[in-house]
C-alpha positions in Angstrom: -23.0 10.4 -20.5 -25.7 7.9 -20.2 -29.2 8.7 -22.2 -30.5 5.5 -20.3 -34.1 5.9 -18.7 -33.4 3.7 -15.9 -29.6 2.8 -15.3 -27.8 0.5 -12.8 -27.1 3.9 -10.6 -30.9 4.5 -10.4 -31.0 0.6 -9.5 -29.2 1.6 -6.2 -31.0 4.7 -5.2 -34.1 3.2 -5.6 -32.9 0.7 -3.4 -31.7 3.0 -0.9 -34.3 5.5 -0.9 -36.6 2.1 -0.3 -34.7 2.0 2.7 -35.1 5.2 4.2 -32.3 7.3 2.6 -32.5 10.6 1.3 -28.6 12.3 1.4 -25.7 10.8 -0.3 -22.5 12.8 0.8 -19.8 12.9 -2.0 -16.7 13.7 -3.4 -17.1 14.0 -7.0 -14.7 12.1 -8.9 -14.3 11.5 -12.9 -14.5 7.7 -12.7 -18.1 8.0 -10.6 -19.1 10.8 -13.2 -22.0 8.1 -14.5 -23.5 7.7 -10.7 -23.4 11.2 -9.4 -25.4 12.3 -12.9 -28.0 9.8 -11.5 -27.6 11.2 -8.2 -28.5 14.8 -9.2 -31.3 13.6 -11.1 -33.4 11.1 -8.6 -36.0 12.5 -6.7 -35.9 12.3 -3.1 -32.5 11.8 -2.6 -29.3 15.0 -2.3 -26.2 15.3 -3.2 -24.3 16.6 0.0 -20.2 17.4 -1.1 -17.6 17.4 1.5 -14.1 18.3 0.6 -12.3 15.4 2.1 -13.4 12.0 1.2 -12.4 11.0 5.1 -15.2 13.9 6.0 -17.4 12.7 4.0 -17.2 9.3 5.0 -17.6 10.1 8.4 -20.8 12.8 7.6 -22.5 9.3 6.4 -21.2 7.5 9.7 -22.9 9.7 11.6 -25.7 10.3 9.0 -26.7 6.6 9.2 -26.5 6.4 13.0 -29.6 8.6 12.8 -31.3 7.5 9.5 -29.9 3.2 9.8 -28.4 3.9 6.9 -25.5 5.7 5.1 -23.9 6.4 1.8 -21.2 7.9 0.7 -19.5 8.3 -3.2 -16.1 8.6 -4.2 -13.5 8.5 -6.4 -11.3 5.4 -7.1 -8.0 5.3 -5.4 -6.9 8.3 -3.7 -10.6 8.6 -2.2 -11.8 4.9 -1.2 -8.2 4.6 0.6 -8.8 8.5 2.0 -12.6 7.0 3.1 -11.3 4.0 4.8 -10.2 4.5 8.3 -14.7 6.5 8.5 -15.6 3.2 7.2 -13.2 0.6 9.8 -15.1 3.0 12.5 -18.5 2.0 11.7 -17.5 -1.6 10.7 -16.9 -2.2 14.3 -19.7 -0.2 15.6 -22.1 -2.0 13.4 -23.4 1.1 11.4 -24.2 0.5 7.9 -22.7 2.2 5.0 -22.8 1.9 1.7 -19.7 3.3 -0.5 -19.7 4.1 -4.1 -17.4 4.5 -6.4 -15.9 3.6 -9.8 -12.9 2.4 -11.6 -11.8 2.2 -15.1 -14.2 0.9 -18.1 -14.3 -1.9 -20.0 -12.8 0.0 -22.9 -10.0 0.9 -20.5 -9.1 -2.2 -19.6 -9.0 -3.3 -23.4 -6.0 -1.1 -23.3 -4.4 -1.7 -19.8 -4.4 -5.5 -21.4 -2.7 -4.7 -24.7 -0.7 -2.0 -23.2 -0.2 -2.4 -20.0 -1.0 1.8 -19.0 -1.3 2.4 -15.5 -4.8 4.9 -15.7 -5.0 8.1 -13.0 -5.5 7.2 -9.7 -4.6 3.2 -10.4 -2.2 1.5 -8.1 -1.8 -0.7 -11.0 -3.8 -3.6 -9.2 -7.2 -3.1 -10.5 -8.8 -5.4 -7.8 -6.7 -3.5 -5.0 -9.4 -1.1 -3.6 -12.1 -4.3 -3.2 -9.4 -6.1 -1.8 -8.8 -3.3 1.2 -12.3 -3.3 1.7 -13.2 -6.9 1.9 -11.6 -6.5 5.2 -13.6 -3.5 6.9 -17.0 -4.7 4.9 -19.5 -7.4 4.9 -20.1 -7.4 0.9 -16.9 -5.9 -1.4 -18.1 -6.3 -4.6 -17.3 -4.6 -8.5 -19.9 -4.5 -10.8 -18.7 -5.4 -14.5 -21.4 -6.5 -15.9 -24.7 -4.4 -16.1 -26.6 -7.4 -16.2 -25.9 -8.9 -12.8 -25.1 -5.9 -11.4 -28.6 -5.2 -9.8 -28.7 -8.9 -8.1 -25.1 -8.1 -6.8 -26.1 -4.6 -5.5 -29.4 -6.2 -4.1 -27.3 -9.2 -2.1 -25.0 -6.5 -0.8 -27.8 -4.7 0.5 -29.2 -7.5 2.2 -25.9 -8.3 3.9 -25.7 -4.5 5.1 -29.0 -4.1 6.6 -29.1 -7.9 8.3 -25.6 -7.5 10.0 -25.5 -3.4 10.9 -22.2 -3.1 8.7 -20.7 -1.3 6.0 -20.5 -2.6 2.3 -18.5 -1.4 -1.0 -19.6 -0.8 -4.5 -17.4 -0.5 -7.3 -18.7 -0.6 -10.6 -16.6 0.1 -14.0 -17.2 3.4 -15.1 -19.4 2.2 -17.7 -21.4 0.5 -15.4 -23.3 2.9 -13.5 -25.2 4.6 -16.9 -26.1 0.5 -17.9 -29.5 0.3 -18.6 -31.4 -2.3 -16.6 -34.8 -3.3 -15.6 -36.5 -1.1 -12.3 -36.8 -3.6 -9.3 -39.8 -4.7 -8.0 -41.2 -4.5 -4.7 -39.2 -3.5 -1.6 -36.0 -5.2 -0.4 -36.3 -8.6 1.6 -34.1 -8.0 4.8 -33.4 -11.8 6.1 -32.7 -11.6 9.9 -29.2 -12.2 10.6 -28.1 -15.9 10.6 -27.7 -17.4 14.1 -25.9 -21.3 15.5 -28.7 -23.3 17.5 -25.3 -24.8 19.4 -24.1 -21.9 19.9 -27.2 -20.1 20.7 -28.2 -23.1 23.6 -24.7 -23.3 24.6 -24.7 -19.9 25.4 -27.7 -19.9 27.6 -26.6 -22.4 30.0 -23.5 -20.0 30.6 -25.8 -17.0 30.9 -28.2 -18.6 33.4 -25.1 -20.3 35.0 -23.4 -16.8 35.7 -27.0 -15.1 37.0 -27.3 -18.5 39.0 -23.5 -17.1 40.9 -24.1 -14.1 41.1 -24.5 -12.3 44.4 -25.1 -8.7 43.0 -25.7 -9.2 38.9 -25.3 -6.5 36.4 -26.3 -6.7 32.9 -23.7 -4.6 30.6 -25.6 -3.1 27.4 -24.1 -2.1 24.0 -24.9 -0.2 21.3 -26.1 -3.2 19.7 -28.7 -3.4 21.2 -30.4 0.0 19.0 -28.8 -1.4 16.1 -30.8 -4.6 16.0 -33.6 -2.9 17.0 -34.3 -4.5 20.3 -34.7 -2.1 22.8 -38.0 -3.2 23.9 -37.1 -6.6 24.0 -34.1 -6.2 26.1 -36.0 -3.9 28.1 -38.6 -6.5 29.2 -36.0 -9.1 29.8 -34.4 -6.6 32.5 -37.7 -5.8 34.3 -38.8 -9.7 34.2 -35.6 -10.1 35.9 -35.3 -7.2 37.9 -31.9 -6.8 37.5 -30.1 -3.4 37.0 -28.2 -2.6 34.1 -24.9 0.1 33.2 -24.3 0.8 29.1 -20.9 1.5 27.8 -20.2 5.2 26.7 -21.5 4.9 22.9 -24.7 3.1 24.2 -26.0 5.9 26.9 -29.5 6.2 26.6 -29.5 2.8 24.9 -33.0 2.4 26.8 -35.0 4.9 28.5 -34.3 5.3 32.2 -37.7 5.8 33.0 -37.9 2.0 34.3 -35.7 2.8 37.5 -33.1 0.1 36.7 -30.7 1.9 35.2 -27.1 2.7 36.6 -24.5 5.8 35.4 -23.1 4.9 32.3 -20.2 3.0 32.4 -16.8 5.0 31.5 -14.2 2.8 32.2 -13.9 -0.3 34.6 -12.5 1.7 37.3 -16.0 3.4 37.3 -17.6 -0.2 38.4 -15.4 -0.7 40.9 -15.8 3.0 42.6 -19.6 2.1 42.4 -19.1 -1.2 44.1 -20.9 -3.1 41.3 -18.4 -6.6 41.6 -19.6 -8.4 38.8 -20.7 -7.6 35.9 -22.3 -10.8 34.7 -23.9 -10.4 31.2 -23.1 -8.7 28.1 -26.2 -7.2 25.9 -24.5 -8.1 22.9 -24.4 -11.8 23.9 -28.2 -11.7 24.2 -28.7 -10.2 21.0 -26.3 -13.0 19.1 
């Protein structure tokens, strides 16, 4: 076990705690050993154990929906792959995530070179569980090197909080009980990146469609609480006096005390029963 006063796994709490988190749901795991140590010793963050890494990874889903954040820890192998299809979900739905976990040390890997040992919970390709994620996450990353690892974790966070989506974490097992230096100040959060031509050529289209459009709609997403910009959207619809329907997962979106507001939308057929013909913008196309 680590005797570090500050370690790379402190490095990340204190990042996340920074960022309003204050429950990490786990399954513990011997490769992770070195974070959840750090875990049970940080103040003003808990350890909350789930016995399926596919519950827990959901818990922090729905966790993060409420806090803008989640987190959840696992063990390499058997529990990233089990916490995969929790993290997919809020990939698409633009919830961010964080998961932890940890593979086999430096020393380890001396011997998987020499001897060519497959360690516990190994697939035998040691780059296999980033490699899943990379696909379901904005930032996969593994942390080898205690030294870089707090810029890495930092970049990763940045990613996660500017585009709404999950990331991954893997360090060695050595890694997490590094020593390294306590960050200063809080997180920079850049706004996401946007394409001026993109941007512009969007607007024509929008202001083209509204131009049409005998009876417009606007559509709203749940994007539109996960950017944060209820209130702008908000005084876009009342400048425009236009009414406005949410899919399912955004109802309540916005408060319907404005009077603009139709039933939530539940399926196309709904639109039609309701006579609204057109629906002419999307919310997310706004907020990109």
């Amino acid at each position: 076990m680590s005797t570090a006063n500050f370690t790379v796994a402190d490095h990340l709490l204190w990042r996340l705690k920074q960022l309003g988190l204050d429950k990490v749901f786990q399954v513990p795991g011997d490769y992770v050993q070195e974070f959840m140590t750090a875990l049970d010793n940080f103040p003003g963050i808990g350890a909350v154990g789930d016995v399926t890494e596919l519950g827990a990874g959901y818990a922090a889903d729905g966790y993060a929906r409420y806090r803008g954040i989640g987190a959840v820890s696992v063990q390499y192998g058997v529990g990233t792959f089990s916490v995969l299809n929790a993290i997919a979900g809020a990939y698409v739905e633009r919830n961010p995530v964080v998961v932890i976990s940890a593979s086999p040390s430096a020393e380890n890997r001396v011997d998987i070179e020499e001897t060519g040992v497959l360690f516990h919970h190994s697939t035998g390709d040691y780059s296999a569980d980033k490699k899943v994620f990379e696909n379901v996450t904005v930032a996969s990353e593994i942390l080898s090197d205690p030294a870089s690892a707090p810029d890495i974790i930092d970049n990763a966070l940045r990613l996660a909080m500017s585009e709404k989506r999950p990331i991954y974490l893997e360090a060695w097992q050595n890694v997490w009980g590094a020593a390294c230096d306590k960050p200063d100040g809080h997180l920079v959060i850049p706004r996401p990146a946007s394409n001026p031509t993109m941007m512009a050529n969007l607007l024509d289209k929008v202001i083209n469609r509204l131009k049409e459009a005998e009876k417009p709609l606007v559509l709203l997403g749940i994007e539109i609480t996960r950017l944060g910009i209820q209130r702008e959207v908000e005084n876009l619809l009342c400048n425009l006096n236009i009414p406005y329907t949410t899919t399912t997962l955004a109802k309540s979106v916005l408060s319907e005390a404005q009077g603009l507001g139709r039933s939530c939308l539940l399926a196309p057929m709904r639109v039609k029963r309701h006579g609204l013909k057109r629906l002419t913008l999307l919310a997310n196309e706004i907020a990109f």
